[in-house]
TILONU-453902 format. One line per field, with one value per residue: x, y, z of N, C-alpha, C in turn; chain. Coordinates in nm, 4 decimals. Layout:
<recs>
n.px (X;...) $
n.py (Y;...) $
n.pz (Z;...) $
ca.px (X;...) $
ca.py (Y;...) $
ca.pz (Z;...) $
c.px (X;...) $
c.py (Y;...) $
c.pz (Z;...) $
c (A;...) $
</recs>
This chain:
<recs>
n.px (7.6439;7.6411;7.7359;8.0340;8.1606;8.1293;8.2687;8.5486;8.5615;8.5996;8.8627;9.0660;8.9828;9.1031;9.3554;9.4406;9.4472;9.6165;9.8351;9.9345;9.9119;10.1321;10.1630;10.3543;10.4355;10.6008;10.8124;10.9717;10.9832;11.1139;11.1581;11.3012;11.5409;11.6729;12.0596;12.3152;12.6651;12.9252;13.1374;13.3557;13.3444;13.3698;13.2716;13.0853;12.7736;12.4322;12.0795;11.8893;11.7980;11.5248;11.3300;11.3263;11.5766;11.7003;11.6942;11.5295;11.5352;11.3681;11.3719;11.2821;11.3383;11.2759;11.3734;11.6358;11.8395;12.0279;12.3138;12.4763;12.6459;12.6478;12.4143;12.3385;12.4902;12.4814;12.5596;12.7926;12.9412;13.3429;13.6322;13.7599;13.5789;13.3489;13.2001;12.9909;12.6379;12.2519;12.1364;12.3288;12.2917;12.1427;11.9372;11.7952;11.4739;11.3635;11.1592;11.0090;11.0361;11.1307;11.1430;11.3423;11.1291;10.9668;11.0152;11.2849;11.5411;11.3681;11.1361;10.9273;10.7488;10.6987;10.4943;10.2888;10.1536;10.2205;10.4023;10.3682;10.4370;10.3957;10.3482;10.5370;10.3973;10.3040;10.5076;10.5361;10.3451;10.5984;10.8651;11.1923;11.3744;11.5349;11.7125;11.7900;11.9694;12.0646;12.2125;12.0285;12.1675;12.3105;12.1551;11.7954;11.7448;11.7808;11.9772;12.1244;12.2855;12.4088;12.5328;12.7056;12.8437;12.9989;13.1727;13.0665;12.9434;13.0261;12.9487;12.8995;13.0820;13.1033;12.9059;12.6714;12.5715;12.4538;12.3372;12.0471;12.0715;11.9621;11.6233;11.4340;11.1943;10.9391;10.6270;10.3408;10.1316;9.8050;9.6826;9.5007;9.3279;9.2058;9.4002;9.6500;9.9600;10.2610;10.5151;10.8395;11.0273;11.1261;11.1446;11.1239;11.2235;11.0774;11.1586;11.3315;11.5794;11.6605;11.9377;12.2460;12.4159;12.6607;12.9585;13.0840;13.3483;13.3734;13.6652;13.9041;14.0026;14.2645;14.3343;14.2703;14.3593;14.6150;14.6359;14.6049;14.7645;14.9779;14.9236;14.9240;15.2109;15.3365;15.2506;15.3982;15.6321;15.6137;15.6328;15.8239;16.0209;15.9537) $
n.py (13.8291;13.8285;14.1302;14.1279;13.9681;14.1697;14.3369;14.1834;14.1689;14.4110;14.4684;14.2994;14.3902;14.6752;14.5568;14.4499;14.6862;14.7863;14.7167;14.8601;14.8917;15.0114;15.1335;15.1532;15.2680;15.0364;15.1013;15.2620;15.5334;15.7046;15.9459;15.9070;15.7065;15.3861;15.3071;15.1911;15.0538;14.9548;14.6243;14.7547;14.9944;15.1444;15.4636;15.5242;15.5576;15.4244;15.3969;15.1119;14.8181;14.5931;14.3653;14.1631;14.1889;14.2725;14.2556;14.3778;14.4433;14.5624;14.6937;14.7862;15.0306;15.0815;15.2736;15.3262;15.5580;15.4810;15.2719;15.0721;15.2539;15.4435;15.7001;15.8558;15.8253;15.6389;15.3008;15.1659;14.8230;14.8673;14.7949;14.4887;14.4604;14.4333;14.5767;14.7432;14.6208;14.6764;14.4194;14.3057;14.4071;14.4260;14.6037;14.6718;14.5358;14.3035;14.3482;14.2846;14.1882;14.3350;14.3687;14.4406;14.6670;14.6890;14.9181;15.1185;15.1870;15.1528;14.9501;14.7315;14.6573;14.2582;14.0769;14.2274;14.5680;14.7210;14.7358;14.5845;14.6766;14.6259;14.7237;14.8008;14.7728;15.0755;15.2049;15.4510;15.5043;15.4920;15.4692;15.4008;15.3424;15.1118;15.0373;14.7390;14.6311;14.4048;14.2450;13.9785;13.7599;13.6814;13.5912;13.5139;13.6309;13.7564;13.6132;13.4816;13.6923;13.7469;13.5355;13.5376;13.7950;13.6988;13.5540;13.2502;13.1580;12.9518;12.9466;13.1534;13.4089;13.7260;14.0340;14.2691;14.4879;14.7182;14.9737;15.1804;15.5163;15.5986;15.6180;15.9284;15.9839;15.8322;15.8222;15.6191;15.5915;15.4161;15.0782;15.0470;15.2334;15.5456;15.7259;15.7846;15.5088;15.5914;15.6530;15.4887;15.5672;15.9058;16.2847;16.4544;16.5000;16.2760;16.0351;15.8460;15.9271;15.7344;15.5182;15.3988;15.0911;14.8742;14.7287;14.4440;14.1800;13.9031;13.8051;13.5755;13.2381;13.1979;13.3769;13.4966;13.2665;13.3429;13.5754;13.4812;13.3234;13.5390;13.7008;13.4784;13.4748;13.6759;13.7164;13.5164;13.5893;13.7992;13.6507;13.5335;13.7370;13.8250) $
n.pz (15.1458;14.8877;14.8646;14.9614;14.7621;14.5688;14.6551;14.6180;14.3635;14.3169;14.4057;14.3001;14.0538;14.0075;14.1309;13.9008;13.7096;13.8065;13.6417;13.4015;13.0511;12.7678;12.4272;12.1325;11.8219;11.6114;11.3983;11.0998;10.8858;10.5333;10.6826;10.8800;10.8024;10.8131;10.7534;10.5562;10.5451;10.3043;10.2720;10.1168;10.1570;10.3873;10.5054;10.3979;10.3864;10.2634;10.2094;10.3281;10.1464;10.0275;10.1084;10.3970;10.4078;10.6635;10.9742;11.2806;11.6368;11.9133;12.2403;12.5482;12.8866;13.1970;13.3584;13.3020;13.1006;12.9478;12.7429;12.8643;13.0013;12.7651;12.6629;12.4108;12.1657;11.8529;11.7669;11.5833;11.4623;11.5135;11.3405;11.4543;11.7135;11.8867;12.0899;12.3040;12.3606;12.3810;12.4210;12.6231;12.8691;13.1840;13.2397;13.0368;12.8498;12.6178;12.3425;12.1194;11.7224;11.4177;11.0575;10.7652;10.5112;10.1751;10.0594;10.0221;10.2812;10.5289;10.8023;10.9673;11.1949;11.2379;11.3388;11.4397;11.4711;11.6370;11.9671;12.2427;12.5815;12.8888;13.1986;13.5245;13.8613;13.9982;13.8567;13.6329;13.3292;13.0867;12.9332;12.8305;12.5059;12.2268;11.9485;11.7991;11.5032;11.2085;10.9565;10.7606;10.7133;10.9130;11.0942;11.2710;11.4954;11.8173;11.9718;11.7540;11.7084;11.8877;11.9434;11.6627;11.6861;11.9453;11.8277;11.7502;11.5998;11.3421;11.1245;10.9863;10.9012;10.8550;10.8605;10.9094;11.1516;11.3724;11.6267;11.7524;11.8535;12.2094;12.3128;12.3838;12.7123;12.6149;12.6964;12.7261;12.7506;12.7589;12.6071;12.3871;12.3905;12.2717;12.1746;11.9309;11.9204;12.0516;11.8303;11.7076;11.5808;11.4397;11.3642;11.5956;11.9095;12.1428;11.9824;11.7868;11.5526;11.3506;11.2218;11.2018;11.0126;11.0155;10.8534;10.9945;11.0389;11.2287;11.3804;11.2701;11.3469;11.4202;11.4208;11.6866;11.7954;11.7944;11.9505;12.1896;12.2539;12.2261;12.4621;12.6543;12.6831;12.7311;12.9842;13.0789;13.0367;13.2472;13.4593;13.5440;13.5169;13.7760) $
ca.px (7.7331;7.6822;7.8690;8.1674;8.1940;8.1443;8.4113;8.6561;8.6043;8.6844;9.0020;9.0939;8.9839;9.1877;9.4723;9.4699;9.4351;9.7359;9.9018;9.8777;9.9983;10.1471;10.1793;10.4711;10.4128;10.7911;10.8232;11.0071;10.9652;11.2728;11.2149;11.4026;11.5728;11.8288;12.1498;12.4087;12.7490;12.9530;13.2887;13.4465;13.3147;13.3083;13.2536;13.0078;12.6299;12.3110;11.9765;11.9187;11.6808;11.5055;11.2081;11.3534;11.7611;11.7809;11.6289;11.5342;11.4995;11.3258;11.4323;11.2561;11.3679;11.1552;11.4846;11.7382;11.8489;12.1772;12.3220;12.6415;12.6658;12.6216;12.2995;12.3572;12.5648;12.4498;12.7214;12.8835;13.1070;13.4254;13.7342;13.6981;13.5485;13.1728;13.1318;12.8755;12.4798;12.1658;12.0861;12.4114;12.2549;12.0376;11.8468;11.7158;11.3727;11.3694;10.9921;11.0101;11.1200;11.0720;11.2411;11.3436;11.0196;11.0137;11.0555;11.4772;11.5318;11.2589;11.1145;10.8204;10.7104;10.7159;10.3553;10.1872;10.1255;10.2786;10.4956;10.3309;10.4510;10.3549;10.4611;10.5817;10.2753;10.3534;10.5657;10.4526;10.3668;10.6752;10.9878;11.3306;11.3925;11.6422;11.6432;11.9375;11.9629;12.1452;12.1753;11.9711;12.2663;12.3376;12.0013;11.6772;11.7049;11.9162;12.0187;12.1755;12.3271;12.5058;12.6528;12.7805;12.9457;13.1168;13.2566;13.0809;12.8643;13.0949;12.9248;12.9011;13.2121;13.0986;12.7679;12.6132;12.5237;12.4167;12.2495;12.0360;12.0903;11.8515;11.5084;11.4017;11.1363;10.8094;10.5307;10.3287;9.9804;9.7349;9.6843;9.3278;9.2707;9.1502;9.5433;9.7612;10.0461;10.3446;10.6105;10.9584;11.1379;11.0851;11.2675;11.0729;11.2350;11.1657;11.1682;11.4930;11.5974;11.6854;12.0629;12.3667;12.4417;12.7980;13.0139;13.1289;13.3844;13.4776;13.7837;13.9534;14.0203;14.3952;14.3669;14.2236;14.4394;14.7838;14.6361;14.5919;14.9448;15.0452;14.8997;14.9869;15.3805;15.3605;15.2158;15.4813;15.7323;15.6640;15.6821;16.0227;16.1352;15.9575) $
ca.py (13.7505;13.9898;14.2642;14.0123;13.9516;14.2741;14.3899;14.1440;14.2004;14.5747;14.4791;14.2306;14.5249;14.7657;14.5277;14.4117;14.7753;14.8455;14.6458;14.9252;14.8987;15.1249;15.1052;15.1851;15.2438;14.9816;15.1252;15.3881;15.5987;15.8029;16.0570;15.8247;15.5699;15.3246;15.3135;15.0715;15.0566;14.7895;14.6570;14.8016;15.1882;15.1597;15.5575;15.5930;15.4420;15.4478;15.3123;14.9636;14.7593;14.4852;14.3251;14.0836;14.1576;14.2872;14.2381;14.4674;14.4095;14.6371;14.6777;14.9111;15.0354;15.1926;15.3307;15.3641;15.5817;15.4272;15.1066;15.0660;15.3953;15.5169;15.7523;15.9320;15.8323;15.5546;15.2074;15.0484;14.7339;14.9279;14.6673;14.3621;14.5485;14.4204;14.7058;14.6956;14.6256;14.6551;14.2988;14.2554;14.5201;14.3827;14.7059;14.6206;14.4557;14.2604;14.3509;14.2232;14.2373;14.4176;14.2680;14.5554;14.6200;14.7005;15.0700;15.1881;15.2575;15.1059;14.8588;14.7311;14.5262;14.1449;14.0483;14.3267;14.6895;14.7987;14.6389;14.6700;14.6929;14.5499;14.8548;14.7456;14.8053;15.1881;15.3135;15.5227;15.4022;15.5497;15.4083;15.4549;15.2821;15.0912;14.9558;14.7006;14.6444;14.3519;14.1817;13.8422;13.6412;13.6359;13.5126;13.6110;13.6426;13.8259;13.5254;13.4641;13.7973;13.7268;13.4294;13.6268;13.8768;13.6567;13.4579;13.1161;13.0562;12.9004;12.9615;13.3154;13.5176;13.8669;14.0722;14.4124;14.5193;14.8594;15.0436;15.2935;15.5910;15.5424;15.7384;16.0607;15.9330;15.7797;15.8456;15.5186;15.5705;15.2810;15.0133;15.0255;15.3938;15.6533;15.7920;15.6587;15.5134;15.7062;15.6416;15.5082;15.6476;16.0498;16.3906;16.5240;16.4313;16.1911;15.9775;15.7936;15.9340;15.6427;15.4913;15.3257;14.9333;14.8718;14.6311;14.3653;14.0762;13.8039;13.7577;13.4289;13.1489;13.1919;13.5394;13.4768;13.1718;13.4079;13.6843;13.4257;13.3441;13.6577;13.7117;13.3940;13.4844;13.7814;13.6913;13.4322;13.6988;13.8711;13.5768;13.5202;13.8914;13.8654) $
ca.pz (15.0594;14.7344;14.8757;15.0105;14.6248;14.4964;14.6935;14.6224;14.2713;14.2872;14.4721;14.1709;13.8949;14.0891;14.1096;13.7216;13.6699;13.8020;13.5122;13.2759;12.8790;12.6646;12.2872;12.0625;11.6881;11.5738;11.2220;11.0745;10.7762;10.5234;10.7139;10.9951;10.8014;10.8450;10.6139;10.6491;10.4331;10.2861;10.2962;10.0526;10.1723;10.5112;10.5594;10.3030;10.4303;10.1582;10.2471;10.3021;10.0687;10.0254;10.2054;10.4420;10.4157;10.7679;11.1128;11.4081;11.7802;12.0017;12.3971;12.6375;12.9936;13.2581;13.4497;13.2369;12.9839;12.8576;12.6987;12.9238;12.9974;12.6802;12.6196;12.2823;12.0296;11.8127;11.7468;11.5039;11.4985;11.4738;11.3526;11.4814;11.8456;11.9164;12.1826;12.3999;12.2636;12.4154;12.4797;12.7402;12.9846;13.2121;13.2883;12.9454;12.8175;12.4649;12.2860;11.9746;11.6495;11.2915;10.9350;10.6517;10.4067;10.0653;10.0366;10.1216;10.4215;10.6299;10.8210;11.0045;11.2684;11.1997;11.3839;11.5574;11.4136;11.7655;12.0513;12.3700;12.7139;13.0852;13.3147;13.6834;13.9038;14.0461;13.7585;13.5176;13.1988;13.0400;12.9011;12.7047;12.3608;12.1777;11.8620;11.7391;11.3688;11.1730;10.8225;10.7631;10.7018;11.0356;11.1508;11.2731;11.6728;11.9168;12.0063;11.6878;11.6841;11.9832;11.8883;11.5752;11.7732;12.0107;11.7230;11.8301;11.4981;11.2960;10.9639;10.9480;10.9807;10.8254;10.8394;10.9074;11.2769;11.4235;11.7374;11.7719;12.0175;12.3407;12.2386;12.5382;12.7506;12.5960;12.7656;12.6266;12.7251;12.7564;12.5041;12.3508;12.3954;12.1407;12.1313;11.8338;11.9969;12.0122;11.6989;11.7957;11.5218;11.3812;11.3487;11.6678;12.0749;12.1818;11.8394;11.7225;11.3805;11.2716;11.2788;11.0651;11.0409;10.9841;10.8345;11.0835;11.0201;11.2956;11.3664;11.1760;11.5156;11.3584;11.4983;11.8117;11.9152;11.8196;12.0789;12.3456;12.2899;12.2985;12.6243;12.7451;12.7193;12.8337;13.1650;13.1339;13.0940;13.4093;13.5901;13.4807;13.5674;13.9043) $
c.px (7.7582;7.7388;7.9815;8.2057;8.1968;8.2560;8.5621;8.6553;8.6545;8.7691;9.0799;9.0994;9.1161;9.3400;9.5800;9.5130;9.5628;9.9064;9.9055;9.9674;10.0200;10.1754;10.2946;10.4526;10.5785;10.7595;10.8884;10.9761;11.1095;11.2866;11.3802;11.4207;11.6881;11.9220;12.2526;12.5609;12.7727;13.1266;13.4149;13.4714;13.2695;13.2620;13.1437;12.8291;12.5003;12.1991;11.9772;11.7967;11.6851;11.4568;11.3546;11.5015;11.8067;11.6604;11.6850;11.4732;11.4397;11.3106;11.3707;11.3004;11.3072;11.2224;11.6086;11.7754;11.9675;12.2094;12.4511;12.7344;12.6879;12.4750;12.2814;12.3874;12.5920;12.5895;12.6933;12.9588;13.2008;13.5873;13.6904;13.6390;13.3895;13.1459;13.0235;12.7257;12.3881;12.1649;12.1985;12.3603;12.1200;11.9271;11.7327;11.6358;11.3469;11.2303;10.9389;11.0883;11.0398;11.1887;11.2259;11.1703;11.0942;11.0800;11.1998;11.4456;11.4531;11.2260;11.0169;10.8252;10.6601;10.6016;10.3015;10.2504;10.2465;10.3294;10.4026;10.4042;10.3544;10.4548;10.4362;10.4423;10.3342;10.4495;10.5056;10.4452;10.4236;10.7846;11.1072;11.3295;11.4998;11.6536;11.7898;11.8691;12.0494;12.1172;12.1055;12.0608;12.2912;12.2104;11.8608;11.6155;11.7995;12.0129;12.1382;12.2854;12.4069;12.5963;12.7155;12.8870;13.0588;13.1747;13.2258;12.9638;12.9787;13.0749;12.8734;13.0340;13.2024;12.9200;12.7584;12.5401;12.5581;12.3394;12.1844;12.0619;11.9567;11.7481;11.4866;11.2852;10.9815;10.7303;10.3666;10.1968;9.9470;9.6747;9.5295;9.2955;9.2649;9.3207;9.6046;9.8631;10.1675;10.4811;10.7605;11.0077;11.0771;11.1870;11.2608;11.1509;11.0702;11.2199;11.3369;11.4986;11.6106;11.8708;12.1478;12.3694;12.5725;12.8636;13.1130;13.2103;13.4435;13.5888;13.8379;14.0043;14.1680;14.4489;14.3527;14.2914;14.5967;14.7447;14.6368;14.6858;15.0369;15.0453;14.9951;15.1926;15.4160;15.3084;15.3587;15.5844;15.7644;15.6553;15.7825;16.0847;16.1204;16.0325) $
c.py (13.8210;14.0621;14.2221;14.0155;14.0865;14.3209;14.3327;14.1628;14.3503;14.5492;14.4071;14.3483;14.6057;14.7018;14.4764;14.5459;14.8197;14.8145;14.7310;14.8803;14.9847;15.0661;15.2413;15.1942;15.1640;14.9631;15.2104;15.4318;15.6353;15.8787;15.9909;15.6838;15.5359;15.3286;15.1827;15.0891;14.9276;14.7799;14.7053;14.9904;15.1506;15.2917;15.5995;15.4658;15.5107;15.3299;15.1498;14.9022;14.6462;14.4230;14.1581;14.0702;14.2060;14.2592;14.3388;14.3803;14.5748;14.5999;14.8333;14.9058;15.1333;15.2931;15.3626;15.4292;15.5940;15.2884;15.1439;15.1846;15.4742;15.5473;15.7828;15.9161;15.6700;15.4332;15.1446;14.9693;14.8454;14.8163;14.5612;14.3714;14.4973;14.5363;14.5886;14.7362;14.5919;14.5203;14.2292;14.3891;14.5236;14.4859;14.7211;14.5481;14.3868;14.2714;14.2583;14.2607;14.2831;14.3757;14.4658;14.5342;14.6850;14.8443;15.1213;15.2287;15.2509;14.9988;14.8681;14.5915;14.3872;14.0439;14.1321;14.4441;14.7809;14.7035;14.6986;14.6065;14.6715;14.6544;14.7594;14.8210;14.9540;15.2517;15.3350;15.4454;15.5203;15.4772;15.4529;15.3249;15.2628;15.0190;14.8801;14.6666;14.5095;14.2525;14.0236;13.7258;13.5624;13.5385;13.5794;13.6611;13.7104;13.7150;13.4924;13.5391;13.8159;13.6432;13.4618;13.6948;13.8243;13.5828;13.3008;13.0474;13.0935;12.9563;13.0744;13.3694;13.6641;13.9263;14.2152;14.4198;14.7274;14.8436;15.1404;15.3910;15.5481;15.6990;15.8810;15.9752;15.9406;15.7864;15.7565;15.5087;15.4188;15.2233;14.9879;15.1759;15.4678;15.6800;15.6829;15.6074;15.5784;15.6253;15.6179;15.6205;15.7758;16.1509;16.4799;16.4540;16.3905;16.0543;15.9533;15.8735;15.8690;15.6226;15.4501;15.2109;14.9241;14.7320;14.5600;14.2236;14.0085;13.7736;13.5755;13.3309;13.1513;13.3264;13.5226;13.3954;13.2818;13.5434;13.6309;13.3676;13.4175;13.7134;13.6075;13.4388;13.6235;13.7661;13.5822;13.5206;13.7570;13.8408;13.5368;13.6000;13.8828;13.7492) $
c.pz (14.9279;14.7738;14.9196;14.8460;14.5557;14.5298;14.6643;14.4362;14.2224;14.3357;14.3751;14.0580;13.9374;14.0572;13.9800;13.6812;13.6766;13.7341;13.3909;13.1449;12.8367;12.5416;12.2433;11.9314;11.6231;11.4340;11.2073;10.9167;10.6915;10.5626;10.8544;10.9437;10.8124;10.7403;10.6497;10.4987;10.4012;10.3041;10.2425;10.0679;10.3048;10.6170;10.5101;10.3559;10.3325;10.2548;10.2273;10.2387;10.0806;10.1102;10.2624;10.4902;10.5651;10.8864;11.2213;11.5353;11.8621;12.1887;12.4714;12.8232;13.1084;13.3352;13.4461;13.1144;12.9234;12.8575;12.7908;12.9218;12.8902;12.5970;12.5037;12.1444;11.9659;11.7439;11.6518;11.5044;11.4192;11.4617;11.3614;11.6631;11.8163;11.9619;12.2631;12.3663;12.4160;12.5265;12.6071;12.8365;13.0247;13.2733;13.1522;12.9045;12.6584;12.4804;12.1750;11.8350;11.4936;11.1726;10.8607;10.5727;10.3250;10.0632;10.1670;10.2398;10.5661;10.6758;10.9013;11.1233;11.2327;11.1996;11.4119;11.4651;11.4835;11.8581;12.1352;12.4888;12.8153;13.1797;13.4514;13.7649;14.0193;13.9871;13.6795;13.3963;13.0899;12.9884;12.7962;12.6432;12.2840;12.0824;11.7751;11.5779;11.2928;11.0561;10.8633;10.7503;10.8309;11.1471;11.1961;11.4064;11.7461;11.9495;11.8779;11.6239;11.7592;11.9934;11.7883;11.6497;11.8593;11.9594;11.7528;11.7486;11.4056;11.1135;10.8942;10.9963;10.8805;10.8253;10.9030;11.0825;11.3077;11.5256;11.7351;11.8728;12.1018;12.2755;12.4450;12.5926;12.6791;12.7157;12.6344;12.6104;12.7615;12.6571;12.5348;12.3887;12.2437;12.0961;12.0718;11.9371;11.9357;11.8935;11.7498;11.7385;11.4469;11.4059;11.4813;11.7837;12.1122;12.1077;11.8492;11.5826;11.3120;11.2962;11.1323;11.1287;11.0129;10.9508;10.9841;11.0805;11.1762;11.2641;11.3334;11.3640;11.4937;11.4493;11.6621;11.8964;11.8888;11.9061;12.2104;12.3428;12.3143;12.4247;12.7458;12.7341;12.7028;12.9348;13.2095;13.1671;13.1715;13.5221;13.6164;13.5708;13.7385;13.9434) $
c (A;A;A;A;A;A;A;A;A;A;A;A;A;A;A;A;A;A;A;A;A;A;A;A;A;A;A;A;A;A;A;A;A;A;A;A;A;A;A;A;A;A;A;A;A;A;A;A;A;A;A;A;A;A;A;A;A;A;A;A;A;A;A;A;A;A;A;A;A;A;A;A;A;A;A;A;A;A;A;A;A;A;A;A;A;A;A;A;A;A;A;A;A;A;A;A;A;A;A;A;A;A;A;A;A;A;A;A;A;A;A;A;A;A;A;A;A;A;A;A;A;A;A;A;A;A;A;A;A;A;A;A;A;A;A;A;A;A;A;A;A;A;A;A;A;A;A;A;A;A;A;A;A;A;A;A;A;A;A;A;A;A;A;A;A;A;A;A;A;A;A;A;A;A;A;A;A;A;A;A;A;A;A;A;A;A;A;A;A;A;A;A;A;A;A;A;A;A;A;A;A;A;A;A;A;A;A;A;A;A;A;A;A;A;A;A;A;A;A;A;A;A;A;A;A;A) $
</recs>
């Protein structure tokens, strides 16, 4: 009967085991900091200050290394254009999140030192990295950041949003080991450098209902012709 039990608890260890963690250091430094402009200089971006004025999200992926097919080249709302973010691409994992601190340009994780990860049982414990960015006005959740964007909170219509590019592959280690964990953001691959936030206004519902009139009569139009 003891070795019936012994055995089933090595098949339990074994199978917990194969739950591994990795750790993420979600901070950055000036060597990798964020900037963001405003609306009156929308080419010109300076560090962003002030404990609390912006909020980060962190998103890791064990199999992908692009937001909607884009790997590289970090977004800005451009116009009145959302684009396409992180959190609509379901190959994507939300971690947590990180507020601005005091010192320009930086920010820090919100609870925890480090984000950790739950790898899929037979993938590596590895992952790609994505880090969205966006002023406090707007709120303090993705959630809230999404309803911004699609124009459907009412009592914000301007604020600051950015992306970072997707980081090279992390290799995350196991959480509680001697090894620091690895740093999102730095000047070294596979590190983010850090990104831009950009000015972002919703469009006025004035705007929005005279494009869906415009549409609408032109579809009417070429039911006419046909």
């Amino acid at each position: 009967m003891k070795n019936k039990i012994a055995i089933v608890a090595v098949v339990l260890t074994a199978a917990y085991s194969g739950l591994s963690q990795g750790e993420v250091e979600f901070q950055n430094s000036t060597a990798a900091k964020i900037s963001v402009n405003t609306a009156a200089a929308l080419t010109t971006f300076t560090s962003i200050s002030g404990a609390g004025n912006y909020y980060f999200a962190l998103f890791n992926s064990v199999s992908d290394s692009s937001v909607a097919g884009v790997g590289t080249v970090a977004e800005i709302p451009s116009g009145t254009t959302a684009g396409s973010y992180v959190f609509s691409d379901s190959n994507w994992t939300f971690d947590g999140y990180g507020v601005s601190a005091t010192k320009a340009g930086t920010f820090a994780a919100t609870t925890l030192d480090s984000a950790q990860f739950t790898q899929i049982p037979g993938e590596p414990a590895s992952t790609y990295l994505v880090v969205v960015g966006w002023s406090a006005n707007i709120g303090s959740t993705v959630a809230s950041l999404e309803s911004f964007l699609a124009g459907t909170d009412s009592g914000v219509t301007s604020g600051f949003v950015g992306e970072s590019s997707v980081s090279g592959l992390f290799n995350t280690g196991t959480a509680g080991s001697s090894s620091p964990p690895s740093a999102v953001f730095g000047s070294t691959s596979p590190a983010i450098p850090g990104f831009d936030i950009g000015y972002y206004q919703v469009p006025e519902p004035s705007t929005i209902a005279l494009g869906v009139m415009g549409a609408a009569s032109l579809l009417a139009l070429r039911r006419k012709k046909a």
